[in-house]
C-alpha positions as CSV (number, residue, x, y, z in Angstrom):
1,X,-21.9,-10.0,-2.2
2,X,-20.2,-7.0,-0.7
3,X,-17.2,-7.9,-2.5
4,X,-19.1,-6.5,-5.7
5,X,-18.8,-2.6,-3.8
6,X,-15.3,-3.2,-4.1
7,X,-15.0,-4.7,-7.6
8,X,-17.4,-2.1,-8.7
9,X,-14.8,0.6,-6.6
10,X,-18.3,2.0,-4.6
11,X,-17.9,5.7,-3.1
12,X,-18.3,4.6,1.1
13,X,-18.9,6.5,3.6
14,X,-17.1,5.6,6.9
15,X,-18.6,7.3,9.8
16,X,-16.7,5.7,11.8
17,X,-14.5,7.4,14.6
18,X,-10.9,9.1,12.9
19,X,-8.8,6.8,15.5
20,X,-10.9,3.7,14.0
21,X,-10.6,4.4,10.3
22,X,-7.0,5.1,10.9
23,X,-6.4,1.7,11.7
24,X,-7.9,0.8,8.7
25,X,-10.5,1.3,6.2
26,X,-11.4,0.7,2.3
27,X,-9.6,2.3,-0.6
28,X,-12.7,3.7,-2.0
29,X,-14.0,5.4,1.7
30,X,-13.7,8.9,3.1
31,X,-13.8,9.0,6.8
32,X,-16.9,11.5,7.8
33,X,-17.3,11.1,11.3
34,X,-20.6,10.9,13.3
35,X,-18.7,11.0,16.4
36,X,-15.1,12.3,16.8
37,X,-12.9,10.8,19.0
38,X,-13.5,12.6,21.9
39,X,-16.7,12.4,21.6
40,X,-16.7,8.7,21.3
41,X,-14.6,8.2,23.9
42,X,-17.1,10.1,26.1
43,X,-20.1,8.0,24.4
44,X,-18.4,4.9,25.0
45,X,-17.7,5.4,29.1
46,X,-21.5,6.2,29.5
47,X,-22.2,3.0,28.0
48,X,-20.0,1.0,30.0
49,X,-21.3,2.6,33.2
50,X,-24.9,3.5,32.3
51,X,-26.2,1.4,29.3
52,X,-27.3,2.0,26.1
53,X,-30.2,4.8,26.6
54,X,-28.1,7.0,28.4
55,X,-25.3,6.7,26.0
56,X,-27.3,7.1,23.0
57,X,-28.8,10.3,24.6
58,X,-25.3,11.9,25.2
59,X,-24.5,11.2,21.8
60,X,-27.5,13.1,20.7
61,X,-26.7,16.0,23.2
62,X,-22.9,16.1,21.6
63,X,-23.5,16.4,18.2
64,X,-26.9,18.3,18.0
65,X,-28.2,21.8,16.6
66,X,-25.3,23.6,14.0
67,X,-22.8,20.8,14.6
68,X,-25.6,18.2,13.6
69,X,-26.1,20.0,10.5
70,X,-22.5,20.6,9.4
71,X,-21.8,16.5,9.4
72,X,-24.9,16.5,7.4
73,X,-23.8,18.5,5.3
74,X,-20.7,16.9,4.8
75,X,-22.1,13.8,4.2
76,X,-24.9,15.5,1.5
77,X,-21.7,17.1,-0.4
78,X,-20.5,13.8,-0.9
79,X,-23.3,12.2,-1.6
80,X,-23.9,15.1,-4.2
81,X,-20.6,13.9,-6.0
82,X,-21.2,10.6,-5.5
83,X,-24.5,9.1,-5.8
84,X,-23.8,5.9,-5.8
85,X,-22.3,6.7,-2.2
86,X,-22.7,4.0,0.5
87,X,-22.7,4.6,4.3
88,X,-21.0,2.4,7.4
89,X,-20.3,2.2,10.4
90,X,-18.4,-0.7,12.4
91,X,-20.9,-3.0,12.6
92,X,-23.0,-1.8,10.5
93,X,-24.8,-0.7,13.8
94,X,-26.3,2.5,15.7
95,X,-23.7,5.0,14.4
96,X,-24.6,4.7,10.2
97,X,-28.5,3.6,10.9
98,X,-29.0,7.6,12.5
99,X,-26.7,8.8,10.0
100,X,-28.9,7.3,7.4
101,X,-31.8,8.3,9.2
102,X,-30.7,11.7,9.8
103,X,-29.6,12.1,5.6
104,X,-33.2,11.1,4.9
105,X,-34.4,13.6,6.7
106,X,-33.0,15.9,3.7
107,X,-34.7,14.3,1.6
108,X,-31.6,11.9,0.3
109,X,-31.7,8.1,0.7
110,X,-28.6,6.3,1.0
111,X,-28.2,2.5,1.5
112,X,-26.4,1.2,4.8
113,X,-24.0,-1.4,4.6
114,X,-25.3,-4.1,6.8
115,X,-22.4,-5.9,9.5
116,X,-20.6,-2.6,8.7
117,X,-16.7,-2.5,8.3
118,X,-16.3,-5.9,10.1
119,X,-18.2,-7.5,7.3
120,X,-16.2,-5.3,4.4
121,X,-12.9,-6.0,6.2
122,X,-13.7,-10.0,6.3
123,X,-15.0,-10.0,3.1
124,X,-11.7,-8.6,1.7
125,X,-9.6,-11.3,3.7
126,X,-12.0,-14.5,2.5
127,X,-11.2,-12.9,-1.2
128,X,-7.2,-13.1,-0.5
129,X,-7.8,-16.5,0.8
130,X,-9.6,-17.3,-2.4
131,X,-7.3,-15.7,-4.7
132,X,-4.9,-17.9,-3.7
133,X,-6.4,-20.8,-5.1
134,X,-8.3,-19.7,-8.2
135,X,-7.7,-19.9,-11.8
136,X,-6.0,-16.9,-12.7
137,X,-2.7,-17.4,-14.2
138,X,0.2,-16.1,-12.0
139,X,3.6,-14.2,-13.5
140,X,6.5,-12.7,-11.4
141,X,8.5,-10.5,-12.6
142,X,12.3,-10.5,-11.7
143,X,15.7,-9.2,-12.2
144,X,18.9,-7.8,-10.8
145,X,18.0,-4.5,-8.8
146,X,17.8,-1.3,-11.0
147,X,15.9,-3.2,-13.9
148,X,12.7,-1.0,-12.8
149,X,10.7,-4.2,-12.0
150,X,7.5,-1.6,-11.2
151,X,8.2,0.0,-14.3
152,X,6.5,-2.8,-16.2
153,X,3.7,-3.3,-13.8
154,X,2.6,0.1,-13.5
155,X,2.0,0.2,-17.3
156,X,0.1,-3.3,-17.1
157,X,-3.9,-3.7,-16.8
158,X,-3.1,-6.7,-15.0
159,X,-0.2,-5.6,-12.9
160,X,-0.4,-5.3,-9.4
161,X,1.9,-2.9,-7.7
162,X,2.6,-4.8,-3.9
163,X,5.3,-1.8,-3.2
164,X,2.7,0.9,-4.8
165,X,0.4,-0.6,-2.3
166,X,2.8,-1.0,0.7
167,X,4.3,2.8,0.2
168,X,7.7,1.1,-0.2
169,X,10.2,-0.6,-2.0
170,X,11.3,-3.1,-0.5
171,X,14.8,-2.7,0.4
172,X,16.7,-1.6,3.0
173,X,16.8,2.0,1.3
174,X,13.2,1.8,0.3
175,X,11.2,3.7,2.3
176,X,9.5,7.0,1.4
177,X,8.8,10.3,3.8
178,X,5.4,9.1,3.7
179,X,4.5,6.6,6.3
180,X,3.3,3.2,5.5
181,X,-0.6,2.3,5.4
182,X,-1.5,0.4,8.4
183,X,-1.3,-3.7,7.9
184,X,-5.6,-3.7,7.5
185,X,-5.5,-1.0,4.7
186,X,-2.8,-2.7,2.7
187,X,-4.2,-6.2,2.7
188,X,-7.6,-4.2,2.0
189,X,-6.2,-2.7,-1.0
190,X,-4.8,-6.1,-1.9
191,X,-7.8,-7.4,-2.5
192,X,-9.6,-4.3,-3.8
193,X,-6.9,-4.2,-6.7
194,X,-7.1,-8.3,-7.3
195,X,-11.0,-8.1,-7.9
196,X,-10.8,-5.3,-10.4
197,X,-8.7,-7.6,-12.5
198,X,-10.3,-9.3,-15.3
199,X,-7.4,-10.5,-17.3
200,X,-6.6,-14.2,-16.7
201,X,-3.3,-13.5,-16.1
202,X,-2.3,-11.5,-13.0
203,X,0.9,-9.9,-12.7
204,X,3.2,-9.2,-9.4
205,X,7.0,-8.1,-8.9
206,X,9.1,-10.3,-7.1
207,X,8.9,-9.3,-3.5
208,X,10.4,-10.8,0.0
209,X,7.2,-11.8,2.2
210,X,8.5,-8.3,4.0
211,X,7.6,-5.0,2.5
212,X,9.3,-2.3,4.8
213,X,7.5,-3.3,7.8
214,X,4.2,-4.6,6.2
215,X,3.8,-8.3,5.6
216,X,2.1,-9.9,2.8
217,X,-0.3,-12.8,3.8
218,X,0.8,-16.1,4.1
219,X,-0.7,-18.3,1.5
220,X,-0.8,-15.2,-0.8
221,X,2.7,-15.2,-0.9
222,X,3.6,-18.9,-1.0
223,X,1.3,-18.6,-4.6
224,X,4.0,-16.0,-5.7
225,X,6.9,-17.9,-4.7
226,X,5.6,-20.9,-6.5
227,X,4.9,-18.8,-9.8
228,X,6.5,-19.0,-13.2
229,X,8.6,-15.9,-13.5
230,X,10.2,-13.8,-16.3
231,X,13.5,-11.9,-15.8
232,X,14.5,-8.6,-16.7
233,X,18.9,-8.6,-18.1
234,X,19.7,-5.5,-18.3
235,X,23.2,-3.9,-18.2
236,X,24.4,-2.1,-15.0
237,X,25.5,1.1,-16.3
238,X,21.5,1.1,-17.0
239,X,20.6,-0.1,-14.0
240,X,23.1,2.2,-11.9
241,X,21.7,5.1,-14.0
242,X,18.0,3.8,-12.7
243,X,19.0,3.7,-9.0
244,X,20.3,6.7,-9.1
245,X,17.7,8.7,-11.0
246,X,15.0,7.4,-8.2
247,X,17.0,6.9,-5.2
248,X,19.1,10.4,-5.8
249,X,17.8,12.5,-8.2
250,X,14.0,12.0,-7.9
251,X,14.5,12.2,-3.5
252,X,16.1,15.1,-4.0
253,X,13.0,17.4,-4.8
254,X,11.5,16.7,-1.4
255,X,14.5,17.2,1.0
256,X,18.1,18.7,1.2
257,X,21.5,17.0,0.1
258,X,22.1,16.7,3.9
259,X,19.1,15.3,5.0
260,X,19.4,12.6,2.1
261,X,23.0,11.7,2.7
262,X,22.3,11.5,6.5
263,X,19.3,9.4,5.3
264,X,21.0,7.0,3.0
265,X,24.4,6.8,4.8
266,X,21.8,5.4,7.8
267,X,20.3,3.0,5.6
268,X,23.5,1.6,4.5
269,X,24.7,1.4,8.3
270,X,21.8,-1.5,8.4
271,X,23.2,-3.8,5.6
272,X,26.9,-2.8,6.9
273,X,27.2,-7.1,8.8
274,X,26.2,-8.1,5.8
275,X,28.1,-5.8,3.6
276,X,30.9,-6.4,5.0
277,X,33.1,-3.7,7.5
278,X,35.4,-3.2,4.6
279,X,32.9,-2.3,1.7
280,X,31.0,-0.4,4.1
281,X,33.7,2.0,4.8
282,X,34.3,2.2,1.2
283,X,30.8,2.9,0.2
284,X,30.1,4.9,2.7
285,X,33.2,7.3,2.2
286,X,32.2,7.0,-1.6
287,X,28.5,8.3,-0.6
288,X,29.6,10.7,1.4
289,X,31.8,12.0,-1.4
290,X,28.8,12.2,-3.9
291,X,26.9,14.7,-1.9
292,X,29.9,16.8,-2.0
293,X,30.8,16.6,-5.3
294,X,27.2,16.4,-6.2
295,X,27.0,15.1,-9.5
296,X,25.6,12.3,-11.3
297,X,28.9,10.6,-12.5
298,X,30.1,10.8,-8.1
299,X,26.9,8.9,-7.2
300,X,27.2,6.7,-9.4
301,X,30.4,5.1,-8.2
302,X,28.9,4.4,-4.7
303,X,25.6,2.7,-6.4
304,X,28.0,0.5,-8.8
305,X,29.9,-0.4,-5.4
306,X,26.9,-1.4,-3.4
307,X,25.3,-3.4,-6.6
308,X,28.3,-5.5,-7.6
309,X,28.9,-5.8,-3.8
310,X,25.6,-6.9,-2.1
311,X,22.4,-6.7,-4.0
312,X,24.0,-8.9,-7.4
313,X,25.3,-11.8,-5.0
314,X,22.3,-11.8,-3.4
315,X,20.2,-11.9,-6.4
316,X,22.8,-14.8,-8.3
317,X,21.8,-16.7,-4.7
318,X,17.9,-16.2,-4.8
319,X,17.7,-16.4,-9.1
320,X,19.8,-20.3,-8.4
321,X,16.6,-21.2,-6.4
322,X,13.9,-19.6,-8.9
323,X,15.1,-20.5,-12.5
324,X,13.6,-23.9,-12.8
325,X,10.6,-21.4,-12.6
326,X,11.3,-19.0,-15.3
327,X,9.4,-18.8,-19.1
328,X,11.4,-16.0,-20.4
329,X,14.1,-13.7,-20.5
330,X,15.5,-10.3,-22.2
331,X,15.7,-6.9,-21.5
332,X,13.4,-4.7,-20.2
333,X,11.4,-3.6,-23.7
334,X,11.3,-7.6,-24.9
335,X,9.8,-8.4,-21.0
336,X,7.4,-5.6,-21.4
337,X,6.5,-6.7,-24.6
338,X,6.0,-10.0,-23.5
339,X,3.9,-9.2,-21.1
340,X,1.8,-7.0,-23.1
């Protein structure tokens, strides 16, 4: 099954065009292009218009002589690091079968993934669609916001990180200055980190279905909703102090005190309807304030604001639907331990 490449986490190969493996690819590939973009684009109009010879023949003409031999070598180096290396194209078609054929030619043999990243890519989605059906044992964690839910997953074997994989998380201040993998890489990774697990017991965080602008799939998600859960109590001086360690303190290596006030006082302008007109202004003022003053004890008072003032109520509303649901409770160290 190809699914065993994934489980196994197999070096690929993806010699696919750069515009095609940006759209999505596997966690474990490196894009090493037989043809670049251009070059495909040009491939591709002979085909339409002339057939296959010809457009086979112009893609010999374009990459030929010391360009031929620098993707070779490309691929070779990696192969060289990586001998358990395996090489695809699309569909598994023309572009990895002379790639193979042109590696053998250096005396290095390299297996060819037949149907090509169609067959990887559907292979990963029937594995989701499994998944959520199987036997594993499922466990949510949950808790107020600052209880550093990912905390506890990223120490676990059997954790899965959904905003790790997503590059966000998961509010509306969330996002990173890194974009987002594309919708096919994330559900990709998805079910490249689920097949690596081998504890019966699979742990997630508890998520909306929306993370930033990437969706989780459907019956995936209506497993986790339907999952026992464990909640995280932890005081909010502790979790204020969490917030703004990661949300302040941490951003503030990669940009200026202007950009991330400009950046955060934007973020809370899209929860101001359901903050409220009054405890926007408030917050806001109170943010704006914190940069000035630029001190841990100033930022504080804005993150305390927006807790007790939005994200708590919401939580109290969600947690009234989910604690039929929940196993245990305690702080953060008894959940881990728990867990663990």
């Amino acid at each position: 099954m190809l699914i065993s490449l994934l489980e196994k986490q197999t070096p690929l190969i993806d010699v696919r065009a750069p515009i095609e493996f940006k759209k999505g690819s596997l966690p474990t590939s490196v894009n090493l292009p037989i043809l670049l973009d251009d070059e495909r684009h040009q491939v591709g109009k002979t085909y339409k218009k002339l057939g296959s010879g010809p457009a086979t023949d112009l893609g010999f003409n374009l990459v030929s002589g010391d360009l031929k031999e620098k993707r070779v070598k490309k691929w070779l180096n990696f192969i060289s690091d990586n001998p358990s290396a395996q090489i695809y194209c699309a569909r598994g078609g023309q572009r990895s079968k002379i790639a193979q054929e042109w590696i053998a030619e250096q005396g290095v043999n390299i297996p060819k993934i037949e149907g090509g990243f169609k067959s990887l890519r559907n292979e990963c989605l029937d594995f989701i669609d499994k998944a959520c059906s199987d036997e594993k044992k499922w466990i949510v964690i949950a808790g107020m916001t600052g209880t550093n839910k990912t905390g506890i997953i990223s120490l676990l074997n059997n954790g899965i990180d959904l905003e790790g994989l997503a590059n966000h998380r998961g509010s509306a201040f969330g996002g990173f200055e890194t974009p987002q993998p594309s919708p096919i890489d994330f559900e990709n990774s998805l079910a490249c980190n689920y097949v690596q697990i081998k504890n019966k017991t699979v742990i997630f965080e508890d998520e909306s279905r929306t993370i930033g602008r990437l969706v989780i799939p459907e019956k995936f998600y209506n497993r986790i909703i339907s999952s026992e859960i464990v909640i995280i109590n932890e005081p909010i001086d502790v979790r204020v102090d969490h917030i703004y360690k990661e949300y302040v303190h941490d951003a503030l290596v990669n940009q200026t005190n202007d950009d991330l006030k400009s950046k955060l006082s934007d973020q809370l302008s899209k929860i101001s309807k359901r903050l409220g007109m009054d405890n926007f202004i408030k917050i806001n003022e109170q943010l704006q304030i914190a940069f000035q003053k630029d001190s841990r004890e100033s930022h504080h008072i804005w993150i305390h604001e927006l807790l007790t003032n939005y994200y708590d109520k919401m939580y109290h509303y969600q947690l009234e639907k989910k604690k039929d649901r929940c196993i245990f409770s305690g702080s953060w160290k008894e959940v881990k331990k728990y867990l663990t």
